[in-house]
N, C-alpha and C positions, 0 to 999 in steps of 0.2 A: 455237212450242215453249214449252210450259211451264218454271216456274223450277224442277220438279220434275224432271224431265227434263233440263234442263243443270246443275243439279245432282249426278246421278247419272252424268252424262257426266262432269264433271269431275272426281269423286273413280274412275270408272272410268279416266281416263286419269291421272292420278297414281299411282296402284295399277300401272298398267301400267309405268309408269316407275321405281317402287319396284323392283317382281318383275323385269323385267329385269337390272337391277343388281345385284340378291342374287341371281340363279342366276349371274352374269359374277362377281362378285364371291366367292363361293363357288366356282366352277370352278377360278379363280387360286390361291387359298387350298389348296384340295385337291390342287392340279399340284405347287406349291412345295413342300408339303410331302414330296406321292410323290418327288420327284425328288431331295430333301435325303436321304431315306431310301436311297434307292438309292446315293447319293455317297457316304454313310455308314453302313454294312452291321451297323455295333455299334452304333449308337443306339437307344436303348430304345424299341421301337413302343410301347408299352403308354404313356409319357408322353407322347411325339407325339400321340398319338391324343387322349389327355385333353387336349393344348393345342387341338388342332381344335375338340376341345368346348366349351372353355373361351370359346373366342374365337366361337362363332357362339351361344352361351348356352344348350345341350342337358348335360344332370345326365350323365354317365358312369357312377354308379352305383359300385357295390364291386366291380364284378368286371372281373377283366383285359379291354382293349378291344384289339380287331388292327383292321388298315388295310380289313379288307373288311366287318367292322360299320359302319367309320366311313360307306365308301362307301353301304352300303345305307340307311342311316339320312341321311347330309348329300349325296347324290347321287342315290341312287335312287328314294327316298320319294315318292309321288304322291299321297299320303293330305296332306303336311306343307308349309307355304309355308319352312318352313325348309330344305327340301332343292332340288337345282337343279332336279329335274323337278317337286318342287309347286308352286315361285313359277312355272314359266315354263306351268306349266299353270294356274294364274290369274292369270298375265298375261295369255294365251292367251283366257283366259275374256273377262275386262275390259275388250280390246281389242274381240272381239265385241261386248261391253253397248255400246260406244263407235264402230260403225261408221261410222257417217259423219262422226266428225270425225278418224278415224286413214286415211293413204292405204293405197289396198288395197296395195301393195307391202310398205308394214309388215306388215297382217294378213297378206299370203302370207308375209312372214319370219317369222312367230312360228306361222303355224300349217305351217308345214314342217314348221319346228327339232319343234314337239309328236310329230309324226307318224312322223320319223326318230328319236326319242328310242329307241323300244322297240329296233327292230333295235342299235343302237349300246350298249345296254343290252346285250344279248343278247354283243356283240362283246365288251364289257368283260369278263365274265366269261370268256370264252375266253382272249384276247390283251391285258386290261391296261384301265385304263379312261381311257389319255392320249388316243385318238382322240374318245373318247365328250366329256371336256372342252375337248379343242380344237374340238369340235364348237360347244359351248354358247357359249367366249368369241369365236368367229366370228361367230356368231350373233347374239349382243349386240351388237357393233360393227357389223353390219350394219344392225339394228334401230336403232340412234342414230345412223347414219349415213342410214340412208333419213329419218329423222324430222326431222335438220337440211337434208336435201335434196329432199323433198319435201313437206313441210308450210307452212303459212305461217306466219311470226313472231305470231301470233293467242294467245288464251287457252290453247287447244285446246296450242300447243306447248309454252308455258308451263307448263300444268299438269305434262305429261310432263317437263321437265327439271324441273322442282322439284320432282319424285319421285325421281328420279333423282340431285338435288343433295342432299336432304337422306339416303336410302341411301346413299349415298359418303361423307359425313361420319360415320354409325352403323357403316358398316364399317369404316373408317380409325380410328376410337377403339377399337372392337373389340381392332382388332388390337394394337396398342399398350398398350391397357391390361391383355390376357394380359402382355405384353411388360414392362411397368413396375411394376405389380401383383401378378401370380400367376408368384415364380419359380421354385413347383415345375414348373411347366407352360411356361414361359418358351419361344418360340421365338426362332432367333438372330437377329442384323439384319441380315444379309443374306434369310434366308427372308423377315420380316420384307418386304423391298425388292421380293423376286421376288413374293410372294401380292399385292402393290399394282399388279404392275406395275411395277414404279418403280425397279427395277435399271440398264436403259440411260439411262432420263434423270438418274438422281442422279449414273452415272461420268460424266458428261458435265459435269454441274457442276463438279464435288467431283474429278474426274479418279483415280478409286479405285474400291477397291470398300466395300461399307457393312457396313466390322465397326465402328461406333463410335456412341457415341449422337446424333451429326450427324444418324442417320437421322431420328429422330424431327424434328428442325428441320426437315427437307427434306417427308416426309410431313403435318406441318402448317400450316408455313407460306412452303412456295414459291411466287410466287404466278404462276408460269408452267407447273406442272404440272395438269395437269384434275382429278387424283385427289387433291391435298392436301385437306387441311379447309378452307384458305384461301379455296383457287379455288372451290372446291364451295360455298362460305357464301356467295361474292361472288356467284355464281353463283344462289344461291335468292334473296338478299334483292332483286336485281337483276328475277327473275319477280316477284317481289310486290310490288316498287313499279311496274312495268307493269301486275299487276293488280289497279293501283290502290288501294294497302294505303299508308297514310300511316304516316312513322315510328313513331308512337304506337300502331300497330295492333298486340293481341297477338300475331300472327304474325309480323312484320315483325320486332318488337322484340328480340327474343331473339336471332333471326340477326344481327343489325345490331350488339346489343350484342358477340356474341364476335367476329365478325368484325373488328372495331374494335379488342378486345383483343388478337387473334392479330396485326394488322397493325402493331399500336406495342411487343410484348411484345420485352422486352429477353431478346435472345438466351441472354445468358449466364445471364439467371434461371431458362433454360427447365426444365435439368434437376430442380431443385427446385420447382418450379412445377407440373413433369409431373402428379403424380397427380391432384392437383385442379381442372386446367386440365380434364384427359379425363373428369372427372364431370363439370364444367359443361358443356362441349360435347353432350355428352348430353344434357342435360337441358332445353339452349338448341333442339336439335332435337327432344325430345319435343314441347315444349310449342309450341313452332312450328307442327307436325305436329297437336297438338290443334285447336290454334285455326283451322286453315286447314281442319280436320272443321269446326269449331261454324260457321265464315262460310260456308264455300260449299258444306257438302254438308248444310245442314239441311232433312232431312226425315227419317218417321219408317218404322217397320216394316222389314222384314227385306230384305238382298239377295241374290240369288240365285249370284251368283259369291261368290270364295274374298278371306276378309280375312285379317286378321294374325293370323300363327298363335303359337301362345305359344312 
């Protein structure tokens, strides 16, 4: 097999692992906040909406936005990798490009979930769209769960968590930095906890619930939760020194660097630290994410499945 060819395999299964994660990840996001809305009958949709916006990085525009724009635009979309039915339809896709290194068990979970999408679609409009989401975050969990159960610990799996690690750490600063940064739009820290996931395991620690800015310490740097930035960093720089990427490697470097920072950062600095801590995280994973295009997916001319959409 050509290096042209496992090239294209591995940036198709990285992608795969990306889009997963942002349609799971986006699902959560959109649950927490239907259901904050419903708890609380007087909150303004029209700001709600613009924090949705805010936090997945779609313009809202000047005009009033409601909950079923938000839907059709950040759930419905199959035109957009920003919505959960475009990422998981080129995830859908890239898993294809990447057949024989993903077990058919994956490809039957992702091209179900493709195929059940429309009806559930269809249901949402009727009767709500928690089944249509609960659908997706099942979905995903089953898909990283066949992937850690069926695959071998090889490149191949690699690639897919370290798509998957470095989306989890772009979502998680997402969210936080609506949070920290934009308080017109601000959601509160408990949503904040439920769109992570990370409601049951923080009262578990913390034995509470999360109205405080504890949250943010727990979201980045727990290091027994999956979804922190912590775990999720240990988690990438951990693939790339299996595949073979020496400290000093641009890819490696950036993770390794914040990783390092997040695990010795004084607690109590965190809350002043917050804003410029969640630019660098970003940018520690842009560039991560570049380098690991420039090493293992150089080749040239156009791909036929669906990239990152702006």
């Amino acid at each position: 097999m050509s290096d042209v060819i496992l090239s294209r395999i591995a940036e198709a299964l990285t992608w795969t692992g990306r889009y997963v994660e942002r349609a799971d990840a986006t699902g959560r996001i959109l649950d927490a906040y239907l259901h904050r809305m419903l708890e609380d009958p007087w909150r303004d949709e029209d700001v709600a909406c613009r924090s949705l916006y805010a936090i997945l990085g779609v313009d809202a525009g000047g005009q009033r936005v409601d909950m079923q724009q938000v839907l059709d635009q950040l759930a419905f979309d199959a035109r957009s990798t920003c919505s959960i039915e475009g990422a998981l339809g080129a995830a859908r896709l890239n898993a294809r490009s990447a057949r024989e290194a993903v077990s058919s068990e994956m490809w039957e979970c992702l091209n179900s979930t493709w195929h059940a999408l429309a009806d559930q679609r269809m249901a949402a409009r009727r009767t709500g769209p928690y089944a249509y989401l609960e659908l997706v975050r099942r979905r995903a969990a089953l898909f990283f769960g066949l992937a850690d159960s069926t695959m071998s610990r090889d490149d191949s799996w690699r690639f897919v968590v370290l798509g998957r690690s470095l989306e989890r750490v772009d979502m998680t600063v997402r969210l936080l930095s609506v949070r920290v940064l934009d308080a017109a739009h601000a959601p509160d820290w408990p949503t904040l906890l439920s769109a992570s996931g990370a409601d049951e395991a923080y009262a578990r620690v913390y034995g509470g619930f999360g109205d405080t800015p504890r949250v943010a310490e727990f979201l980045l740097l727990d290091r027994d939760f999956p979804r922190s930035a912590l775990h999720a960093l240990t988690t990438a720089e951990e693939c790339l020194t299996a595949l073979g990427r020496p400290r000093q490697d641009p890819a490696r470097r950036p993770i390794g660097r914040m990783r390092t920072r997040l695990e010795y950062l004084d607690t109590h600095a965190l809350e002043d630290q917050l804003p410029a801590l969640l630019r660098d995280l970003q940018q520690a994973c842009m560039a991560s994410a570049d380098a690991v295009a420039d090493r293992f997916f150089p080749y040239q001319g156009p791909v036929e499945w669906a990239q990152e959409g702006a």
